[in-house]
Backbone as numpy.savetxt, mean C-alpha at the origin, in Angstrom:
# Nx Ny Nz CAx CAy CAz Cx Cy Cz
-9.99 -6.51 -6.42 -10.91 -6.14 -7.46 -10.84 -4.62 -7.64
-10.37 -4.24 -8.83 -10.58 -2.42 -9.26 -11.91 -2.53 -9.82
-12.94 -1.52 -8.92 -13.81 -0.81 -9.85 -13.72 0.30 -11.06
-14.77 0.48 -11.54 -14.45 1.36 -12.70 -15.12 2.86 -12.21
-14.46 3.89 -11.92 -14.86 5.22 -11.29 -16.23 5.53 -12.00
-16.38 5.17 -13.09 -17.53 5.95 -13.85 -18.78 5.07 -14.08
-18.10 3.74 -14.03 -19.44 2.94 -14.13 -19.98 2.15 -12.69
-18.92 2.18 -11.58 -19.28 1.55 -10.51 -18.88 -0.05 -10.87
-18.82 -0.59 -11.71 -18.70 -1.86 -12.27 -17.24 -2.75 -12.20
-17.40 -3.90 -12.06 -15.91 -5.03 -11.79 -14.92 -4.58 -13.14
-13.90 -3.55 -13.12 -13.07 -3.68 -14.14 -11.54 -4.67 -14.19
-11.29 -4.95 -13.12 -10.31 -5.55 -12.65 -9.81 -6.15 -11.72
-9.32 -7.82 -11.39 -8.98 -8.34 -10.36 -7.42 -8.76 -10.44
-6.93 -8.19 -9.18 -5.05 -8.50 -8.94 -5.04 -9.53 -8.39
-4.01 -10.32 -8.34 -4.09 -11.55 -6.91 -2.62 -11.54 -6.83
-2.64 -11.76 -5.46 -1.58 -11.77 -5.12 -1.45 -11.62 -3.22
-2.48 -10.96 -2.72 -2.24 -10.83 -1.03 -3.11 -12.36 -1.13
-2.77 -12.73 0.47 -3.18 -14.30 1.32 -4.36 -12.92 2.30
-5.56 -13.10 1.96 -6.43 -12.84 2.97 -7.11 -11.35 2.54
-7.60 -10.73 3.50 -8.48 -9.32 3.24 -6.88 -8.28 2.57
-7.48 -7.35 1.54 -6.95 -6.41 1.40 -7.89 -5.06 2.34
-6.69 -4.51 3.41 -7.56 -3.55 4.04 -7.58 -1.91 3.54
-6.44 -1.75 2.49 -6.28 -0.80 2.22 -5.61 -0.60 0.51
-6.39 0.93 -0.49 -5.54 0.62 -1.93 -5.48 2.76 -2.21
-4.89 2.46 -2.83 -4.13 3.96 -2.79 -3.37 3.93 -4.22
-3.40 4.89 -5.08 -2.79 5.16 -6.47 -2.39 6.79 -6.31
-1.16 6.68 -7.50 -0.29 7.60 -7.43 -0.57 8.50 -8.10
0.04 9.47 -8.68 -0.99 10.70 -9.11 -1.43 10.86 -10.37
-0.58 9.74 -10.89 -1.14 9.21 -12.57 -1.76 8.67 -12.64
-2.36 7.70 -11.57 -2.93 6.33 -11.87 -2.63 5.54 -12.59
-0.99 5.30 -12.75 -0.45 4.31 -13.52 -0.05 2.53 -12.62
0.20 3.31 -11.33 0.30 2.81 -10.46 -0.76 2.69 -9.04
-0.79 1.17 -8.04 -1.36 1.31 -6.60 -0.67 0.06 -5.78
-1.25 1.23 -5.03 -0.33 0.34 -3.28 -1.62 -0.31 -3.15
-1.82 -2.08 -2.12 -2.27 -2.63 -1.53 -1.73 -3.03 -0.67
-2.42 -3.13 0.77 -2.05 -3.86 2.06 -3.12 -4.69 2.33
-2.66 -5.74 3.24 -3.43 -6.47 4.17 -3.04 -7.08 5.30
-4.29 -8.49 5.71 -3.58 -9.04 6.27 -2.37 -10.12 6.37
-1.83 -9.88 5.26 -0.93 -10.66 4.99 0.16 -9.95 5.76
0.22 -9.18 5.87 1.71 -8.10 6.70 2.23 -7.48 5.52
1.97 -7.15 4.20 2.48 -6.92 3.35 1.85 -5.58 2.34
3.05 -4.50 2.06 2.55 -4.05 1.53 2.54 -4.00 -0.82
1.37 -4.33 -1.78 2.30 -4.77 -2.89 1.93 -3.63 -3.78
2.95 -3.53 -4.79 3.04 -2.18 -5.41 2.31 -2.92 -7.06
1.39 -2.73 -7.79 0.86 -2.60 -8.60 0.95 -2.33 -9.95
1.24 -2.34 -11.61 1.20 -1.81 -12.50 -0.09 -1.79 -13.07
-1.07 -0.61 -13.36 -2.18 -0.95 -14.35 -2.09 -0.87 -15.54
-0.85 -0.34 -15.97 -0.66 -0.84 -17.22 -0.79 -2.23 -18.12
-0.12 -2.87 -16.90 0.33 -4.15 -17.44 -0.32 -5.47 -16.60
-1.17 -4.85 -15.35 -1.91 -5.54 -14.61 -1.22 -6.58 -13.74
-0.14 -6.30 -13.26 1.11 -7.42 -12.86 1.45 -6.84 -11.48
1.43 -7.83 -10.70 2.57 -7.08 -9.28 3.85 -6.93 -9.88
4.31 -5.79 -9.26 6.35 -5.04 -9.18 6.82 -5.47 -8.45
6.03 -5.39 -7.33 7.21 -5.57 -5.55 6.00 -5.94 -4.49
6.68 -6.87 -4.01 5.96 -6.95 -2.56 6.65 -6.40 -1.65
6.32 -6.06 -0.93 6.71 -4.71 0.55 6.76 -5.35 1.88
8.11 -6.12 2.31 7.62 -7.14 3.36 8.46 -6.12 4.66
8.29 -5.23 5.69 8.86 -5.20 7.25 7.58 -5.32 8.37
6.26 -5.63 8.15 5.43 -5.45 8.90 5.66 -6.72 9.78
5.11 -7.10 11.33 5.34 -7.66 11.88 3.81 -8.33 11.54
2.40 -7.73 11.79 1.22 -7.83 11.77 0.60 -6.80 11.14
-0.92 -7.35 10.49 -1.88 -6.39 9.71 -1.37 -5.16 9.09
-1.25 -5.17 8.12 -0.97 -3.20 7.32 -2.66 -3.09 7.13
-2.74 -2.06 7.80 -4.02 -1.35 7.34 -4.18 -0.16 6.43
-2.77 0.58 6.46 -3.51 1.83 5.15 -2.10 1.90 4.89
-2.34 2.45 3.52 -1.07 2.69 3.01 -1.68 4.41 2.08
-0.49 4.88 1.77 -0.78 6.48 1.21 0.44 6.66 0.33
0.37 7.63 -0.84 1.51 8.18 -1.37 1.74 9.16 -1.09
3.15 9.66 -1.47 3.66 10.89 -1.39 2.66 11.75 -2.54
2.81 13.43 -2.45 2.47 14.09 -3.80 3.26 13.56 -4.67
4.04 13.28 -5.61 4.85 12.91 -6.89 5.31 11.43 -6.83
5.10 10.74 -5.77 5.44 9.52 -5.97 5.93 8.91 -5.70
7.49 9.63 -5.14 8.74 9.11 -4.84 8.45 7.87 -3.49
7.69 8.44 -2.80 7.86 7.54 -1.21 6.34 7.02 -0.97
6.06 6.33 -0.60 4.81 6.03 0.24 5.20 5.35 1.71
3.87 5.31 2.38 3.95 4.98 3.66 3.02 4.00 4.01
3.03 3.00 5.25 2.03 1.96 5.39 2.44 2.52 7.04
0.97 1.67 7.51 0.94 1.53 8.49 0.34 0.86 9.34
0.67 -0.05 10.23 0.05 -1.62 11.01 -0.41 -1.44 12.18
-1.13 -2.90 12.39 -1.30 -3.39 13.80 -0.33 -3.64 14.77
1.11 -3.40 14.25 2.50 -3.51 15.16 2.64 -2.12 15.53
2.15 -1.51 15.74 2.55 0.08 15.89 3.24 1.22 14.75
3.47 0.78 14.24 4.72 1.30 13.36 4.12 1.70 12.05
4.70 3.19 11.68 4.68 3.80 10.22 6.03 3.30 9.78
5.70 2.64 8.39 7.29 2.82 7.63 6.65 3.82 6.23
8.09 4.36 5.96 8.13 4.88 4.77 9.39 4.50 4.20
8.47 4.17 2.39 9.16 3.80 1.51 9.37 4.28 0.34
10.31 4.11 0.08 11.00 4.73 -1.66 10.77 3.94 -3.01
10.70 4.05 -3.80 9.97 3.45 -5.23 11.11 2.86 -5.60
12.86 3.28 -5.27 13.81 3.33 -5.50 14.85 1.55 -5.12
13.84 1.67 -3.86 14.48 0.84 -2.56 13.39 -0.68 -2.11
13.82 -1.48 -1.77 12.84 -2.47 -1.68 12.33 -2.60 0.49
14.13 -2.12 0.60 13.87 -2.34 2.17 13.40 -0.49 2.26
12.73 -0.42 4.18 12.35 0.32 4.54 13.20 2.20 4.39
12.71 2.69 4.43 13.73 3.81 4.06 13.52 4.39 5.90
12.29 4.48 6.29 12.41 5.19 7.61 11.31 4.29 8.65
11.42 3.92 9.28 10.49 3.57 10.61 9.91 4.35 11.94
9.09 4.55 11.44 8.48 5.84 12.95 7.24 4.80 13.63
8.06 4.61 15.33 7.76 3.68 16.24 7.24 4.73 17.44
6.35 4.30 18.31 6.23 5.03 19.61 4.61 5.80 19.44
3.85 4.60 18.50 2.32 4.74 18.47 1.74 4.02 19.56
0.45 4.49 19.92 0.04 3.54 21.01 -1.18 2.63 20.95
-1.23 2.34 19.90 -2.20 1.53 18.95 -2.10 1.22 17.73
-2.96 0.65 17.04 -2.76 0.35 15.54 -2.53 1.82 15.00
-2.15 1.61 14.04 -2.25 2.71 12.47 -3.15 2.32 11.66
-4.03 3.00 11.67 -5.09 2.80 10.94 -5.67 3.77 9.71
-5.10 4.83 9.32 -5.10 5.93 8.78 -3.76 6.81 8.69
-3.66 6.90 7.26 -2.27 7.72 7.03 -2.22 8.87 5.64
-1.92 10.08 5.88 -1.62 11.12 4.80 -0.41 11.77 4.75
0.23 11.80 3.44 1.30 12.53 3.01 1.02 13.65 2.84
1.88 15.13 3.12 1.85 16.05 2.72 3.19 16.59 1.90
């Protein structure tokens, strides 16, 4: 469900994750947003056109947050398997995997 920033109010519902979405994140236009859940998945968004692009499948368990880059190019998720991936807008599989957390990922920022 997208709220509406100005009115607080139901402007929009996506479907498409199996279960809680734990995390939603838009790019610097707001043309676009990332969702995760518990599905293991992270899915990329059009609000233009109100349609999923891509689903984002290397998680083993839970994605809890996902973040963009400044301009767009990459975003990142990150799970209950330990693991940050980062991804390219370009690419469907993972572009980088950073392993050797010692708990969930629960919070993530691009700089």
């Amino acid at each position: 469900m997208i709220m509406d920033e100005r009115t607080g109010t139901q402007s929009l519902t996506l479907y498409g994750h199996i279960g809680p979405v734990y995390d939603v994140s838009s790019n610097y236009n707001k043309s676009l947003i990332l969702s995760c859940g518990n599905d293991c998945t992270a899915r990329l968004w059009s609000l233009q056109t109100h349609t999923q692009l891509v689903s984002y499948r290397a998680h083993e368990h839970t994605v809890w947050c996902c973040a963009w880059s400044p301009l767009g190019h990459y975003f990142a998720t990150g799970s209950a398997d330990r693991l940050v991936i980062l991804w390219s807008m370009q690419h469907i599989a993972p572009v980088r995997l950073f392993s050797g957390h010692l708990g969930d990922i629960t919070s993530l920022c691009i700089h």
